[in-house]
Structures are given as C-alpha cells and as structure tokens.
C-alpha positions as a printed NumPy array, in Angstrom:
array([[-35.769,  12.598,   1.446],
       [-32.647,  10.022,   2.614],
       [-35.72 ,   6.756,   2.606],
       [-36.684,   8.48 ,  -1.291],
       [-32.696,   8.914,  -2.424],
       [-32.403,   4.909,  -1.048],
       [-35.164,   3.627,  -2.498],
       [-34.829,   5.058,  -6.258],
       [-31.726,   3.045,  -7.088],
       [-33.546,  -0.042,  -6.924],
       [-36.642,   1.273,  -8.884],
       [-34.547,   2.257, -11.35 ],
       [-32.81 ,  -1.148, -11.682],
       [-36.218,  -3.003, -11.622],
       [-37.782,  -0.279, -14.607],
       [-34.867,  -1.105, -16.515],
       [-35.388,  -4.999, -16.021],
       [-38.609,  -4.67 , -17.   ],
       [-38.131,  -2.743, -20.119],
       [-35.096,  -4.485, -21.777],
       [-35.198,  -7.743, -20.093],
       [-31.997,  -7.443, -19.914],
       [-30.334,  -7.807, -16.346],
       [-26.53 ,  -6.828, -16.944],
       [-28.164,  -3.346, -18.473],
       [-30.116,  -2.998, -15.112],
       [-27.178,  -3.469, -12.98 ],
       [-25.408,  -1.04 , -15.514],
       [-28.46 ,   1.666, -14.583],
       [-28.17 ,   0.833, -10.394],
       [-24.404,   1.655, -10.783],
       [-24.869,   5.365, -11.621],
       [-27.72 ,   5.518,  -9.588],
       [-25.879,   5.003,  -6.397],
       [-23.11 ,   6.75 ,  -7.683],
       [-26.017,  10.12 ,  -8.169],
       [-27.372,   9.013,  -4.627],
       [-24.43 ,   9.371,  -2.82 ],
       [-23.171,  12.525,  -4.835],
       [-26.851,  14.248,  -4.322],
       [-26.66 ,  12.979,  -0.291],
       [-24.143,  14.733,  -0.283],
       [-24.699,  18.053,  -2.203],
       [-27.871,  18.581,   0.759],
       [-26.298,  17.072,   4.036],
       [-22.647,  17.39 ,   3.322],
       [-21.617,  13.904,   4.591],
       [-23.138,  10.531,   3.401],
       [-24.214,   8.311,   6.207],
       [-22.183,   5.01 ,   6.561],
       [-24.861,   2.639,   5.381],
       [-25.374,   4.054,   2.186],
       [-21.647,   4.321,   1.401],
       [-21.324,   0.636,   2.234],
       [-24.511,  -0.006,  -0.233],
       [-23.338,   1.997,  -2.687],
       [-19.606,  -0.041,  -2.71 ],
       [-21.429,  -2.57 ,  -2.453],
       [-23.485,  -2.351,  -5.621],
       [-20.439,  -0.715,  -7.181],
       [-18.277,  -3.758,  -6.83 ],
       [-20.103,  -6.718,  -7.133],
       [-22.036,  -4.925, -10.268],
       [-18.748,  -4.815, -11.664],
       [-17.768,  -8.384, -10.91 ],
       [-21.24 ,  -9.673, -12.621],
       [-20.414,  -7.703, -15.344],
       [-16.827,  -8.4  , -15.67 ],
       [-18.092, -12.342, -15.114],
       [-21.159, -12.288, -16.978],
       [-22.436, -13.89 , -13.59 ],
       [-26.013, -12.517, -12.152],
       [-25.175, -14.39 ,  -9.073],
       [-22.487, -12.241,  -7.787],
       [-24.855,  -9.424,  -8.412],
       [-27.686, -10.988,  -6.352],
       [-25.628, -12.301,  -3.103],
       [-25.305,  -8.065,  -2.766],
       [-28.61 ,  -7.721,  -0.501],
       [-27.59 , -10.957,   1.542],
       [-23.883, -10.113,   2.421],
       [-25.339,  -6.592,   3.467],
       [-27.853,  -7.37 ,   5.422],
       [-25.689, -10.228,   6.927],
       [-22.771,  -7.873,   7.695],
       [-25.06 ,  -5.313,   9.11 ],
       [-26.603,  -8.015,  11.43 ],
       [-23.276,  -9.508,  12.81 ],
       [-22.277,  -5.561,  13.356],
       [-25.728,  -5.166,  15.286],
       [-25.319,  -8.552,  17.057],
       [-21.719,  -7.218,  17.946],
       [-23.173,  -4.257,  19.477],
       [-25.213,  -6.18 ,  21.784],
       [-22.115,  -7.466,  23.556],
       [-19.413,  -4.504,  22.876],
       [-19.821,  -0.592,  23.464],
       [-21.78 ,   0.866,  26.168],
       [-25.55 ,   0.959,  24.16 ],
       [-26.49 ,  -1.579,  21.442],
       [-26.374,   0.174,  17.835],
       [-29.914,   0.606,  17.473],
       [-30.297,   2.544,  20.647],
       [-27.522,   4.79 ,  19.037],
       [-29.13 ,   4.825,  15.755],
       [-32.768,   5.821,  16.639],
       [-31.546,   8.229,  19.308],
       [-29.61 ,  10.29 ,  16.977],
       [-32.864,  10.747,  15.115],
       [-35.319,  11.027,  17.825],
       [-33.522,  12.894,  20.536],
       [-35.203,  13.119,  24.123],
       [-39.069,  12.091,  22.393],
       [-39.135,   8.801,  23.902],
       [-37.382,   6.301,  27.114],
       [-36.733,   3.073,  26.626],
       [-35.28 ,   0.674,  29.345],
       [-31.825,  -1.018,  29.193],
       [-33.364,  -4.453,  28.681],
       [-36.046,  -3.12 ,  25.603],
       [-33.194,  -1.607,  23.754],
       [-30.968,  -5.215,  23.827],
       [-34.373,  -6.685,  22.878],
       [-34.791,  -4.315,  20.219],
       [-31.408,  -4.912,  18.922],
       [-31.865,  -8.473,  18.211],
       [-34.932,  -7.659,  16.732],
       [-32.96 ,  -5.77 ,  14.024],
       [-30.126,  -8.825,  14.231],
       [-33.531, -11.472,  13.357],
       [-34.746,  -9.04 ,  10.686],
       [-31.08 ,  -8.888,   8.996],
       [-30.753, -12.486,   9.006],
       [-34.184, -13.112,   7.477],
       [-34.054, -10.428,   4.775],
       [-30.641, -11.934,   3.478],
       [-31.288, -15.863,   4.084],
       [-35.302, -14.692,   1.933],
       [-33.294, -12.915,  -0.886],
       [-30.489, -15.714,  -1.607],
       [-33.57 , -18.547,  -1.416],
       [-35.257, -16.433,  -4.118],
       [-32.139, -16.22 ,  -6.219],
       [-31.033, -19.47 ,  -6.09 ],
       [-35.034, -21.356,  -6.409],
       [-36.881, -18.257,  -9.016],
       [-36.096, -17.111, -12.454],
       [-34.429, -14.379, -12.79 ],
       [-37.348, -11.65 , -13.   ],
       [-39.358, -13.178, -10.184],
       [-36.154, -11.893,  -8.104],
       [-35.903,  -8.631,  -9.335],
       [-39.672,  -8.363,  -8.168],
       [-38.802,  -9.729,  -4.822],
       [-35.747,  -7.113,  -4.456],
       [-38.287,  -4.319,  -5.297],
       [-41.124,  -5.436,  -3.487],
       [-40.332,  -8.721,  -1.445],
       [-37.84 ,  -6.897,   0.7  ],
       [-39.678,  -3.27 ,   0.358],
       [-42.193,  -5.733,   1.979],
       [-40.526,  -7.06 ,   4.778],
       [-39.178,  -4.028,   5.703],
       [-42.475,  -2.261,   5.686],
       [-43.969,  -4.914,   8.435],
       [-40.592,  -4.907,  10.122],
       [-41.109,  -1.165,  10.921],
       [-44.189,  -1.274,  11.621],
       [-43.726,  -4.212,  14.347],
       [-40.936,  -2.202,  15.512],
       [-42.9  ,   1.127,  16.099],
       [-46.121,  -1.035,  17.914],
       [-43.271,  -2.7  ,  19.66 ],
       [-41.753,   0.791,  20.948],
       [-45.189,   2.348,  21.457],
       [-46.132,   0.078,  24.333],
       [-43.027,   0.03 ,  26.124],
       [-41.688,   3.648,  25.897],
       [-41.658,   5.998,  28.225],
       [-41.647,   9.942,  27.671],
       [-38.857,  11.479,  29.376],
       [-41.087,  13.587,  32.225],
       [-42.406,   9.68 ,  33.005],
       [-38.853,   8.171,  33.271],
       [-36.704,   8.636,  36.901],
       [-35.254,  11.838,  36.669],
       [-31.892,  10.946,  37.964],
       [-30.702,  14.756,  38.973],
       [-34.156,  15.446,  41.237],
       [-33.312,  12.449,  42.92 ],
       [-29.617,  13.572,  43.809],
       [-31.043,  17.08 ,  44.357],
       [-33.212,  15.855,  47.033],
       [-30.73 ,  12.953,  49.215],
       [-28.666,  16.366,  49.5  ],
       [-31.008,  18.247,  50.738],
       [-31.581,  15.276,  53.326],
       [-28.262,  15.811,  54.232]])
C-alpha cells in the first residue's frame, strides 16, 4: 500500500500534464497529492517514514519556487537533488554507524528471512549509492536535452523503469548470496559447546 501511496503522486502529475498541457497546473496537482499521501500514511501507520517526508518537502518547496518563478527547472532538479542526497547519506553509511543503511533498511522489513555477510551488505550499499547517482545524473540529462513532455514521460516511466530493473538486479543479486538463518554460524551453539569443553 506505502509503493501504491508513492507512486500516485506522480501519476497524478503526469495525467494532469497530459490533459492540460500545462506543467505549472501539474505541479499544482503533485502538491496536494503529497500533501494527501503523507496525511493518508499517516491516518493507517501513524508515523510517515522519513523518505517520504523528505519527498513530500521536497515537492512542496521547489513546486512552490517554480511556481513563484515561473521556472520548470527548479521543479525538475527535485528527483536529482533527492536521489543525490539519499546517495551521499547511503555512501555515508558505508563508512559511519555500525551496518550500512541498506542492511538497516531491508532488515527492518524482512526480519530473520534471510543472512547476508558483512562484505555483501557494503556491496549492496554501493549498489544503492550507483543506482542514486544514475537515477539523478538520467533525470537532469533529460531535463536539460528533451522538451518538456518527453520528461514528464521519463519521470513516470524512465525512472519507474530504472527502478523496476534496479530491484530486480538487487533481489537476483541477494538470492544467490543469502543465507537462511538455520544455514548461517549460529554464534550461541558455538559458545554453548567451548563451555561445555571446559
């Protein structure tokens, strides 16, 4: 339900492109869209997870400069400097904090169903620090070469796109190097059984 609430924002910015051909209505329509995503996250999980706050703002405030500037750029630098900023925070991780953030991140959601080794969750990481920088360097190369509605396909589908085969590499990725937990070194059994040495 969180991937639908995400993703409707940005269908309902392209529909609106596509019907009025007009861009600074669109950005008008993603404004209280985000605004309804984060108040409907909310209503069902009674906090609203970090990254879609940040989007929202996001959307909220340089959809506000465009419009205050009549500038489409400012609007369309929004997926670059967030997927930018999320992939210096991920690179950060790599080198501060015990775990890198995507070992935090997919843990919380898939608690004790798969074992991955130190080394495969750094790798990981800078997977997700490669796929940050390539989503935002694609998006502000198709703002600044295309017209303006070849762009607002891309945003729908370009990045949909790349995310899509990002995840998918990801899961293959994960598949042949996890481990479930009865196949990783149980760490207690081990002490359990040096003491009884003893």
């Amino acid at each position: 339900m969180q991937a639908l609430l995400d993703f409707l924002p940005v269908v309902a910015f392209a529909v609106t492109y596509w019907l009025t051909k007009d861009f600074y209505t669109a950005i008008q329509v993603i404004m209280i869209a985000v605004t309804i995503q984060v108040i409907v996250t909310y209503a069902f999980k009674r906090h609203v997870p970090k990254m879609v706050l940040i989007s929202a703002a996001m959307v909220i405030v340089l959809g506000g400069i465009s419009l205050l500037l009549q500038n489409d750029l400012v609007f369309k630098w929004k997926p670059t400097v967030l997927n930018w900023a999320f992939g210096l925070v991920f690179l950060g991780s790599q080198f501060i904090g015990k775990q890198p953030l995507v070992q935090r991140l997919i843990e919380s959601m898939a608690k004790d169903e798969f074992v991955l080794a130190d080394k495969h969750w750094r790798n990981l990481n800078l997977m997700w620090v490669v796929f940050f920088l390539v989503s935002g360097t694609a998006n502000i190369v198709v703002a600044y070469t295309f017209d303006e509605a070849t762009w607002v396909n891309f945003k729908l589908f370009g990045l949909l796109g790349i995310t899509i085969v990002f995840f998918l590499v990801q899961a293959l990725w994960i598949s042949s190097r996890a481990e479930t937990p009865a196949e990783s070194p149980n760490t207690d059994s081990v002490e359990e059984s040096k003491s009884k040495d003893n």
